[in-house]
Backbone as ProteinMPNN parsed JSONL, in Angstrom:
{"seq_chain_A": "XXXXXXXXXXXXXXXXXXXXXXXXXXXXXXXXXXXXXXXXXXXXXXXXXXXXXXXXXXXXXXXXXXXXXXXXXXXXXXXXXXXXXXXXXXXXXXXXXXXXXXXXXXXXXXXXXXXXXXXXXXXXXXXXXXXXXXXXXXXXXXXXXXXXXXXXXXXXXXXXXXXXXXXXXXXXXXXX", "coords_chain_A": {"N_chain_A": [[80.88, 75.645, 129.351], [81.111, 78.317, 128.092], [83.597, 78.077, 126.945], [82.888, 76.115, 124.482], [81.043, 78.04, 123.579], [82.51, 79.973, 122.624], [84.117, 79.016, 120.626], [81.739, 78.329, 119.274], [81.798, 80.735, 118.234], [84.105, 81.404, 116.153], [83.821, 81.077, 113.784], [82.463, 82.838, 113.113], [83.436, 85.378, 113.506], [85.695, 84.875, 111.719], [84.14, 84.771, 109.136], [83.358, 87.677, 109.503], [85.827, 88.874, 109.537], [87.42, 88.39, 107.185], [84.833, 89.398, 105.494], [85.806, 92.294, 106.163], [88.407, 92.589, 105.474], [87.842, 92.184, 102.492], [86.039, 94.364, 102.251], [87.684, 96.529, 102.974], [89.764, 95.99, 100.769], [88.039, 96.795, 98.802], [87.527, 99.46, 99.295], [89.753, 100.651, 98.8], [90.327, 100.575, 96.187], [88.279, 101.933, 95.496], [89.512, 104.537, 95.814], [92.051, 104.74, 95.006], [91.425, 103.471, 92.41], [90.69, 104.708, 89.46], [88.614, 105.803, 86.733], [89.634, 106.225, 84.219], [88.754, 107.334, 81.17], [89.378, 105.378, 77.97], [90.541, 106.357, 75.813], [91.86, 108.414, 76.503], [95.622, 108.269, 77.09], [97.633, 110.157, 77.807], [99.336, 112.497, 79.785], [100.203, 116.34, 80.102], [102.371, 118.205, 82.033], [103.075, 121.187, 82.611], [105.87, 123.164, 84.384], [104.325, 125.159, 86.448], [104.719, 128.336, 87.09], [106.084, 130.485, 89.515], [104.695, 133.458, 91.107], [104.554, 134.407, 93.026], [105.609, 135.889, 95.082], [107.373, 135.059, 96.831], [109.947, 134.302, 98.113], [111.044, 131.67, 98.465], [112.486, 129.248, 96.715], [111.741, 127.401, 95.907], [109.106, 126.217, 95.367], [107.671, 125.96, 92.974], [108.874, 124.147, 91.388], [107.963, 121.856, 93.59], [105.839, 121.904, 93.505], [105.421, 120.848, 91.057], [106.466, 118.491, 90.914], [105.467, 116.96, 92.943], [102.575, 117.244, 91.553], [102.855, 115.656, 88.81], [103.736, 113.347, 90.267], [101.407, 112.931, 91.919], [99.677, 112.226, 89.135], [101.149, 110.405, 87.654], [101.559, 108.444, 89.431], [99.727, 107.774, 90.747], [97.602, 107.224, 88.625], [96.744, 105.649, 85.514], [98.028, 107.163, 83.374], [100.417, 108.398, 81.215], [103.093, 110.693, 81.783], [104.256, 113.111, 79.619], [106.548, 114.982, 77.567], [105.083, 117.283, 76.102], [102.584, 119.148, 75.313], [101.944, 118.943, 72.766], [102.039, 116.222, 72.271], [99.913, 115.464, 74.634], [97.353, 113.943, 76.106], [95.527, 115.061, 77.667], [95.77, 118.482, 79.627], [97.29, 120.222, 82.25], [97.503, 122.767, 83.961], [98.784, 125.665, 85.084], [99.05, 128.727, 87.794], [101.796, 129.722, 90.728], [99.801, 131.686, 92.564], [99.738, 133.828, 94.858], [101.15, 133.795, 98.736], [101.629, 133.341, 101.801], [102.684, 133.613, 104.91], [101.46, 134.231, 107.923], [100.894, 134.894, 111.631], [98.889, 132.416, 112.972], [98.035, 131.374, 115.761], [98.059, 132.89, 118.522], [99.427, 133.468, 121.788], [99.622, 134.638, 124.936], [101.749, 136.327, 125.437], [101.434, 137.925, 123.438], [102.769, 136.94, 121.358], [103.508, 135.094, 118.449], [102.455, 131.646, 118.369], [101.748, 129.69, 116.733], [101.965, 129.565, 113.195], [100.713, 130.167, 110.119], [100.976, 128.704, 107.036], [99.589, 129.939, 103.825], [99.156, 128.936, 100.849], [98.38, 129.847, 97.419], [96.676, 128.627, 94.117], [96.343, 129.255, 90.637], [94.831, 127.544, 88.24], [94.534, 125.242, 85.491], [92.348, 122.694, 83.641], [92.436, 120.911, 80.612], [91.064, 118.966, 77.983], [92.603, 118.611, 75.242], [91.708, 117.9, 72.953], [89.205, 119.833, 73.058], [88.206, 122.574, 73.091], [87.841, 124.431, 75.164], [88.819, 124.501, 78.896], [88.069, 121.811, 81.059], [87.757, 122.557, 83.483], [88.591, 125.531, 85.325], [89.873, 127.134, 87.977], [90.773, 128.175, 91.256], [92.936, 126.964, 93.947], [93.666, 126.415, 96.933], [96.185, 125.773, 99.605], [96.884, 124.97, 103.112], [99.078, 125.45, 106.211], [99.968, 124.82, 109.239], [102.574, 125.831, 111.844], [105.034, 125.403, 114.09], [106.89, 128.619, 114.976], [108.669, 129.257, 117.053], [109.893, 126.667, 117.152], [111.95, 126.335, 114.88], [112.206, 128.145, 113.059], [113.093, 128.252, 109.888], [113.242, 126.298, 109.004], [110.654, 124.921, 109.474], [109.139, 126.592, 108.362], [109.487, 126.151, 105.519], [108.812, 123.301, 105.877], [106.029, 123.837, 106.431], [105.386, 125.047, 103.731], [105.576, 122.925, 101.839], [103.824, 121.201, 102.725], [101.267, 122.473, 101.995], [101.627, 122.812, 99.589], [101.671, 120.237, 99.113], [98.374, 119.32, 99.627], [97.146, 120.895, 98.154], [98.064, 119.801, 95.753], [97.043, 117.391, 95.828], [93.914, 118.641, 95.638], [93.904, 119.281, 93.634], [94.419, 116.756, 91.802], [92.654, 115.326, 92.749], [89.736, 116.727, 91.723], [90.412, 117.005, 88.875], [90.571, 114.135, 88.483], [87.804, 113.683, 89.337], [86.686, 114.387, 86.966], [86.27, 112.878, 85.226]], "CA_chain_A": [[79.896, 76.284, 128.486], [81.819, 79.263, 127.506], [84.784, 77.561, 125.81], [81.858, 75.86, 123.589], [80.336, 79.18, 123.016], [83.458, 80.731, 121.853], [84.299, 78.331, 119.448], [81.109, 78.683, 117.989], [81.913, 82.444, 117.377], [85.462, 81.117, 115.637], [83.377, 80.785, 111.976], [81.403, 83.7, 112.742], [84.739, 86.223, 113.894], [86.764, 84.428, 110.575], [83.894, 85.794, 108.204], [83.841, 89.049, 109.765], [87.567, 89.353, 109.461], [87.044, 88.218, 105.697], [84.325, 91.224, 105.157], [86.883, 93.321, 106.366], [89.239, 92.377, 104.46], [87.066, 92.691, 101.339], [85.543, 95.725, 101.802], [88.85, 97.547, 102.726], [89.818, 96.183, 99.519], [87.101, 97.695, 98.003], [87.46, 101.073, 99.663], [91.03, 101.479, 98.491], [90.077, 100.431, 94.994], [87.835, 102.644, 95.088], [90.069, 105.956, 96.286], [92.85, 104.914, 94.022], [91.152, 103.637, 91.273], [90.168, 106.04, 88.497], [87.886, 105.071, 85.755], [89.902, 106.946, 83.349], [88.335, 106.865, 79.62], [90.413, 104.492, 77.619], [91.188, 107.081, 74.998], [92.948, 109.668, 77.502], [96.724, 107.814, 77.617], [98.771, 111.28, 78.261], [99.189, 114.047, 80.672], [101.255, 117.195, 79.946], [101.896, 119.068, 83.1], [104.28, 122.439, 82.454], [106.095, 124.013, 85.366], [103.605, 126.045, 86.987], [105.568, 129.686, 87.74], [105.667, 131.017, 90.718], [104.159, 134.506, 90.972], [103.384, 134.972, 94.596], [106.976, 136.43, 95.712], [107.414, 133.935, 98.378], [110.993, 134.065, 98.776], [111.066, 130.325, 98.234], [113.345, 129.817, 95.431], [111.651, 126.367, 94.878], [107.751, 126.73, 95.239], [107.462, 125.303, 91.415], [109.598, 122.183, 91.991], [108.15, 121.208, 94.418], [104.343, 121.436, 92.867], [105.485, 120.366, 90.032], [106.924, 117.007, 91.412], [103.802, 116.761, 93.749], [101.413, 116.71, 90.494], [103.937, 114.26, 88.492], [103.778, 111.868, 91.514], [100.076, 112.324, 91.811], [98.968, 111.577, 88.104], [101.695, 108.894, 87.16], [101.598, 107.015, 90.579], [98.155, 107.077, 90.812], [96.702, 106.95, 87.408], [97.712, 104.47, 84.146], [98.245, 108.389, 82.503], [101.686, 108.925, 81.115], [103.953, 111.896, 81.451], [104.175, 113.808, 78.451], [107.279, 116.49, 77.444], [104.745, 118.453, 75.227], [101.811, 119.405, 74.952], [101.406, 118.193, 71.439], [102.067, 114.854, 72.366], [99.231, 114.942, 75.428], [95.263, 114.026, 75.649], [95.155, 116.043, 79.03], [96.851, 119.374, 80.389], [97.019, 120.635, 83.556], [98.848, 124.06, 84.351], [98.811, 126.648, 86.144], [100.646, 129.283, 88.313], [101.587, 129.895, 91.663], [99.779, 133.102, 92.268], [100.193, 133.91, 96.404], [101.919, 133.358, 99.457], [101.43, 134.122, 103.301], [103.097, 133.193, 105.728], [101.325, 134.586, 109.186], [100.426, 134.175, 112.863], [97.981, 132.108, 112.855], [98.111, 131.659, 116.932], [99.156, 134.426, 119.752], [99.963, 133.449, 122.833], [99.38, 135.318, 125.988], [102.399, 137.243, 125.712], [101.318, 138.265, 122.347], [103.979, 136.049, 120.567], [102.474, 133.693, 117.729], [102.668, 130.361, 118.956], [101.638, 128.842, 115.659], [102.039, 130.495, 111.945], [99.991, 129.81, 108.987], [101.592, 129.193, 105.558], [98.954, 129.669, 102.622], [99.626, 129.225, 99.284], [97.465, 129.853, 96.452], [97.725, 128.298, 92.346], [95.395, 129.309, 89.375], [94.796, 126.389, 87.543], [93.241, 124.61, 84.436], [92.363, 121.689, 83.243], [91.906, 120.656, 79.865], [91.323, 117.86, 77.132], [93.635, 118.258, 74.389], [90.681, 118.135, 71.769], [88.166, 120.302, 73.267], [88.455, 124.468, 72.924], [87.997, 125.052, 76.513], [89.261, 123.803, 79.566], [87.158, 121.182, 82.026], [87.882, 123.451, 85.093], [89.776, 126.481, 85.467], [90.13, 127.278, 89.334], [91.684, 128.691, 92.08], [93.091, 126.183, 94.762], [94.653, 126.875, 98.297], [96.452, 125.155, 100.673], [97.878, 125.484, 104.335], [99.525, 124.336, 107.105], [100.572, 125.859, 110.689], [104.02, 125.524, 111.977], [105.75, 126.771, 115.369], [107.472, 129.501, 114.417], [109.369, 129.043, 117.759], [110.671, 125.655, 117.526], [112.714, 126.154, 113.825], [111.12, 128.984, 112.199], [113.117, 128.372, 109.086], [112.434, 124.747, 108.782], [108.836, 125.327, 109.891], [108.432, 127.495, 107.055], [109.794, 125.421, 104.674], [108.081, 122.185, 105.927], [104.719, 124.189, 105.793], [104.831, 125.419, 102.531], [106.009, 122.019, 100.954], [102.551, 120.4, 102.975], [100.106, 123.399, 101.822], [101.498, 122.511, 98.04], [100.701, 118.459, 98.802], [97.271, 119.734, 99.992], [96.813, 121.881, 96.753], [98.226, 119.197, 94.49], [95.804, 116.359, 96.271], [92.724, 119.155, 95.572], [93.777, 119.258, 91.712], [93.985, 115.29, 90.958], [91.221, 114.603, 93.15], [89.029, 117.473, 90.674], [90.881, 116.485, 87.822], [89.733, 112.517, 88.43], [86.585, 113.916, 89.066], [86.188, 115.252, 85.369], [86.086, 111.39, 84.128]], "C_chain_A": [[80.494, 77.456, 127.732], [82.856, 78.954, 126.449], [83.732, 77.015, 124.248], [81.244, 77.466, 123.2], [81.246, 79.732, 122.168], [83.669, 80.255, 120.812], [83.473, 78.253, 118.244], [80.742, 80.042, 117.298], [83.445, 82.278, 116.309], [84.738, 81.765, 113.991], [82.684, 82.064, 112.134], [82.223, 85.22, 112.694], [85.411, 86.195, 112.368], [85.71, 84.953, 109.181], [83.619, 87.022, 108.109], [85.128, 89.809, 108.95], [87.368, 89.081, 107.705], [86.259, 89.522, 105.178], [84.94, 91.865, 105.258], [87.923, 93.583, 105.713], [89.195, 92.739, 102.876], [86.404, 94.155, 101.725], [86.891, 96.82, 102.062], [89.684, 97.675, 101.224], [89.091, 96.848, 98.493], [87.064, 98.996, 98.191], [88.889, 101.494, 99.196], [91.133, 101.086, 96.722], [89.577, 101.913, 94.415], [87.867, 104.334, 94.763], [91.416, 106.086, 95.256], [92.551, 104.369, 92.509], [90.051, 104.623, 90.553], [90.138, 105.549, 87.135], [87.691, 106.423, 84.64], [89.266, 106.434, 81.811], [89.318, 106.428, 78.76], [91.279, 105.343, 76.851], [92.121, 108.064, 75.223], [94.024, 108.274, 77.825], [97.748, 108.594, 78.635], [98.65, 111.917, 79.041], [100.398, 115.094, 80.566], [101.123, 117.913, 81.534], [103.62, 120.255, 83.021], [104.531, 122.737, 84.195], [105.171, 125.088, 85.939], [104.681, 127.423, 88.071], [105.067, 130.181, 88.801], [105.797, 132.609, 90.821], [104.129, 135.058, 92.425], [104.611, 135.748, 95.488], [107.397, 135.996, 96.972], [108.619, 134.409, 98.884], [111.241, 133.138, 98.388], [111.628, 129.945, 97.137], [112.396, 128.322, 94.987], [110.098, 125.695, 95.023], [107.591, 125.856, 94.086], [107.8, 124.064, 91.522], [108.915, 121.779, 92.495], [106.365, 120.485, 93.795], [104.231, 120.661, 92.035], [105.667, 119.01, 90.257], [105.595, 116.591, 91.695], [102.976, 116.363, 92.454], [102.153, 115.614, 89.656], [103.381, 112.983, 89.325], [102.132, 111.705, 91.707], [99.279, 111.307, 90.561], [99.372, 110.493, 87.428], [101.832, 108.26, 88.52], [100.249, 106.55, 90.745], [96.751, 107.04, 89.9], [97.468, 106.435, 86.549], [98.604, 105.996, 83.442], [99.843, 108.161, 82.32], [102.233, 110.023, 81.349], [104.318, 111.976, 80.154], [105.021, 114.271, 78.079], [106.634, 117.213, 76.818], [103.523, 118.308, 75.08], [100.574, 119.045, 73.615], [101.333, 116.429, 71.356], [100.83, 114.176, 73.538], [97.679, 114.892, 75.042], [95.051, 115.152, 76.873], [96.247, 117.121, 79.17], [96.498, 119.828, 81.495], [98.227, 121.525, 84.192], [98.091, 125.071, 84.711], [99.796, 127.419, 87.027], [100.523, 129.634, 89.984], [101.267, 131.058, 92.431], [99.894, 133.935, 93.783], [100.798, 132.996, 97.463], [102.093, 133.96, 100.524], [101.886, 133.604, 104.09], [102.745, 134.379, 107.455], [101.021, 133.803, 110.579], [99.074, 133.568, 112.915], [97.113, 131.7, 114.604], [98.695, 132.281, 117.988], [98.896, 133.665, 120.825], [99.588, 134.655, 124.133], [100.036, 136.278, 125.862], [102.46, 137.963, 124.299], [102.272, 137.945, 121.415], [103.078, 135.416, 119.606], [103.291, 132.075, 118.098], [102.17, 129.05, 117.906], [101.782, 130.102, 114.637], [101.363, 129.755, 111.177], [100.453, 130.143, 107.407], [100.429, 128.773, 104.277], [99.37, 130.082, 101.534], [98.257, 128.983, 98.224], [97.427, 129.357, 94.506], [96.128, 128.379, 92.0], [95.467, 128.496, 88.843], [94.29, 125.967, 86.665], [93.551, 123.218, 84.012], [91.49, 121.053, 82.393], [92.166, 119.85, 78.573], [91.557, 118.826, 75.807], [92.752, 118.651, 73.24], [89.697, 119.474, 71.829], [88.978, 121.907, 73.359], [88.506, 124.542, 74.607], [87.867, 124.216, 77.806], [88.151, 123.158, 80.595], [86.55, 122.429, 83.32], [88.997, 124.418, 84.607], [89.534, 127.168, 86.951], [90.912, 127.756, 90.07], [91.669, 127.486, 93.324], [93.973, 126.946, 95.854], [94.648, 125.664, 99.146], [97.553, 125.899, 101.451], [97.909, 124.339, 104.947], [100.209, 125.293, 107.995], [101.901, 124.962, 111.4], [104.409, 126.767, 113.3], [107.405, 127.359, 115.483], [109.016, 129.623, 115.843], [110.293, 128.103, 118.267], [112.075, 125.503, 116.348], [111.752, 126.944, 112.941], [111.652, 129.056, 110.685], [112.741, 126.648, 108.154], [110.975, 124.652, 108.716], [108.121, 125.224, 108.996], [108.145, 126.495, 105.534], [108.983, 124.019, 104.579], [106.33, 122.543, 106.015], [104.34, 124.485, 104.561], [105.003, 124.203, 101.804], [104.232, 120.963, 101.6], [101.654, 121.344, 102.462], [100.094, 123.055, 100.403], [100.961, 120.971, 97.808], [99.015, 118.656, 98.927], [96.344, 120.208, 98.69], [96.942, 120.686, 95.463], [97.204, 117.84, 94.288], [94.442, 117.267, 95.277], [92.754, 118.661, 94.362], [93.792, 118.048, 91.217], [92.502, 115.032, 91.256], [90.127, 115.491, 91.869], [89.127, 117.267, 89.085], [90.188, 115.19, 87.756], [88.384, 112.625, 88.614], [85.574, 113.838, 88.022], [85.707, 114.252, 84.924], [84.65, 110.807, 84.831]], "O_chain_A": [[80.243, 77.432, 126.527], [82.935, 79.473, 125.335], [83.904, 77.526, 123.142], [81.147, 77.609, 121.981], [80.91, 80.001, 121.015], [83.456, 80.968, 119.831], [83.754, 78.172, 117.048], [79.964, 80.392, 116.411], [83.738, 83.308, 115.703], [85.164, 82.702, 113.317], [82.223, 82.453, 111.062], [81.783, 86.129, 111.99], [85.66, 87.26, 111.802], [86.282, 85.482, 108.228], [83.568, 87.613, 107.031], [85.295, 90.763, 108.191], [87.094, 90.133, 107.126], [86.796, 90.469, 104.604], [84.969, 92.539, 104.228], [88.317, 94.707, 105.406], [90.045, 93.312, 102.194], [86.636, 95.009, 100.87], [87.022, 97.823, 101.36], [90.099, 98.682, 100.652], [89.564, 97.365, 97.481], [86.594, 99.726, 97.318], [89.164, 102.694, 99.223], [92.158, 101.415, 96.126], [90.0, 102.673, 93.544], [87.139, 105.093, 94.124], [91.805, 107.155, 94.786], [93.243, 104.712, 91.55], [88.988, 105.099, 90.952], [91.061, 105.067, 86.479], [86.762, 107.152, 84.292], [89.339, 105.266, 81.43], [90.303, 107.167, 78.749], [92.502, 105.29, 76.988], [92.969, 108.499, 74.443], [93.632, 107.356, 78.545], [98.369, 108.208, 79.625], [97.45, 112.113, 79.231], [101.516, 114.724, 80.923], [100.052, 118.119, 82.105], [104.792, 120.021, 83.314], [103.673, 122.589, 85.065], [105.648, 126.191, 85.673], [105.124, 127.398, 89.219], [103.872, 130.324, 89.059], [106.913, 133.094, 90.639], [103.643, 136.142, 92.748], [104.334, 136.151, 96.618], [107.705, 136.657, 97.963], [108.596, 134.934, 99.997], [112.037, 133.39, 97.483], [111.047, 130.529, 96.223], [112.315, 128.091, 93.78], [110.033, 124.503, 94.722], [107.29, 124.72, 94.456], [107.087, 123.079, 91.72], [108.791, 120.679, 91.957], [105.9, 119.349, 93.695], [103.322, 119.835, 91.952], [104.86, 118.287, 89.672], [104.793, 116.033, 90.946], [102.709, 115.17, 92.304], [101.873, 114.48, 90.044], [102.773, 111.97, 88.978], [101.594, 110.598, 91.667], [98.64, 110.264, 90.697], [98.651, 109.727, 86.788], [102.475, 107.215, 88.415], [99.771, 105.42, 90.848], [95.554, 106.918, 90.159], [98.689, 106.582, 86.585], [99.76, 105.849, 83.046], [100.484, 107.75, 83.286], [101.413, 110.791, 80.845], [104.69, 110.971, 79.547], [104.144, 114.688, 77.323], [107.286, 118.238, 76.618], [103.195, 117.201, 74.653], [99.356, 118.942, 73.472], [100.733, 115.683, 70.583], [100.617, 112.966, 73.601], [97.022, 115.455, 74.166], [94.266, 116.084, 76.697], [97.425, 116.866, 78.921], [95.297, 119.848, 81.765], [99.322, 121.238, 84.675], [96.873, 125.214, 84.604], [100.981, 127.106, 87.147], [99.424, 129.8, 90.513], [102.203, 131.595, 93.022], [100.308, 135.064, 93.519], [100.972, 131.788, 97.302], [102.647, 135.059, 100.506], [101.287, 132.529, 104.127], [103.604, 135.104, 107.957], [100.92, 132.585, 110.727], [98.114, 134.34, 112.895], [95.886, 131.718, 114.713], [99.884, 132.116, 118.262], [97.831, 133.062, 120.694], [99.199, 135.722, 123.657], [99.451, 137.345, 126.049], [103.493, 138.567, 124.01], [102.581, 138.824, 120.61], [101.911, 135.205, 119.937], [104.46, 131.698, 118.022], [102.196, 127.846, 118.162], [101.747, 131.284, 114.98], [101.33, 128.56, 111.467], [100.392, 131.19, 106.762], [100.339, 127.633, 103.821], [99.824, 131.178, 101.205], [97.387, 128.117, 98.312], [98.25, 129.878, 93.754], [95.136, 127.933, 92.575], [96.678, 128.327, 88.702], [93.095, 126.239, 86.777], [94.658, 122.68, 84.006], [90.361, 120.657, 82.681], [93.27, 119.936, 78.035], [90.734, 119.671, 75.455], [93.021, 119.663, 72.593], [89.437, 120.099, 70.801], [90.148, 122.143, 73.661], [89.617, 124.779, 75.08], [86.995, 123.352, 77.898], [87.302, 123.952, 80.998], [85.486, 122.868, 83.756], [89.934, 124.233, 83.83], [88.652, 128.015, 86.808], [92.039, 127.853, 89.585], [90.575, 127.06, 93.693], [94.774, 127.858, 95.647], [93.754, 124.857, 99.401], [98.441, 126.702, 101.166], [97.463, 123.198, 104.819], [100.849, 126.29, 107.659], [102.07, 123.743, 111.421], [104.273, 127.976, 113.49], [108.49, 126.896, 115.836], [110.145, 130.008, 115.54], [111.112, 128.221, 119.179], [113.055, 124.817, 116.64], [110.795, 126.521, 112.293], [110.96, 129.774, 109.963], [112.204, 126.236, 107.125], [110.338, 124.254, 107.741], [107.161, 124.532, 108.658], [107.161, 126.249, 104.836], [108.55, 123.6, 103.506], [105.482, 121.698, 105.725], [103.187, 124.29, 104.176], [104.409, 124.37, 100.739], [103.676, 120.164, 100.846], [100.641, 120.644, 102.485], [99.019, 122.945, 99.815], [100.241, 120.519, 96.917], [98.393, 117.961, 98.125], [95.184, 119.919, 98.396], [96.194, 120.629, 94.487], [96.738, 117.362, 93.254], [93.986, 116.68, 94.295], [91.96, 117.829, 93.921], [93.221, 117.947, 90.131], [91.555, 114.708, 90.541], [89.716, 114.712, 91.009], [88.208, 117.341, 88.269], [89.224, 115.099, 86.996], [87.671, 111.752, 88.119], [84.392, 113.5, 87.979], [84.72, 114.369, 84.197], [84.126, 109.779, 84.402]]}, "name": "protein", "num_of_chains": 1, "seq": "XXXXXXXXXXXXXXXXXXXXXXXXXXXXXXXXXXXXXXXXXXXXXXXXXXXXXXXXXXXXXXXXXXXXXXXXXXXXXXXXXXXXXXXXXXXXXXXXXXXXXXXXXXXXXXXXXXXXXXXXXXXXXXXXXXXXXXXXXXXXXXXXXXXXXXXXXXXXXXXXXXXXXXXXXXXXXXXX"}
């Protein structure tokens, strides 16, 4: 009786697994596609300067890449070299930079650190006088300051800028 029972869950398991299939397709459609307006082809995105006196000689790079890789991997948009040549801009600067304890320890040690970074930002169509959004974004990320505190550092501030550069497409793809 059981072997018969199972079998007649085979067709009922196989369009499950099918829904599943389809709607994951549909949920990652729906996170990477962006129902950009046909007429927006371009995106200019300038070096965003870094202001915040980090230390970090490469803070900019690294954002800068980060937004690059966000708007041409995951939108039709082109990269631009100029401004005059884009429908969209999106710049901004990197205006702070903290690197503290973000957890103490018993023996009053920090046992985690907290690297926030902060970028002024705008974002605006090409035609229009004034920009969609103009914003302040932050991102962090905690790092133990005791296992490779210069690595740490480094591998926190390069996740607090993916964090920051996520906020600004996702707001940016918003706009449409």
């Amino acid at each position: 009786m059981i072997p018969g029972f199972l079998s007649g869950l085979k067709p009922f398991f196989l369009l499950l697994l099918l829904f599943v299939i389809a709607a994951g397709g549909c949920l990652r459609y729906s996170f990477t596609g962006v129902a950009i307006p046909s007429n927006i082809r371009t995106i200019y995105i300038p070096f965003f300067p870094d202001q915040s006196g980090s230390g970090l000689g490469d803070l900019s790079d690294q954002l800068n890449d980060a937004m690059v890789n966000r708007f041409v991997n995951q939108s039709r948009l082109q990269l631009t070299d100029s401004p005059d040549n884009a429908d969209v801009i999106i710049e901004g600067t990197i205006t702070s930079y903290s690197n503290r304890p973000f957890s103490v320890a018993g023996d009053q040690r920090a046992n985690l650190n907290r690297v926030q970074i902060s970028v002024r930002a705008s974002y605006q169509y090409v035609e229009k006088e004034r920009p969609e959004w103009q914003k302040n974004f932050t991102g962090n990320f905690e790092y133990d300051p005791g296992e490779d505190p210069v690595d740490g550092e480094t591998n926190a501030a390069f996740e607090a800028l993916m964090r920051i550069a996520d906020n600004m497409f996702n707001d940016a793809m918003g706009s449409w």
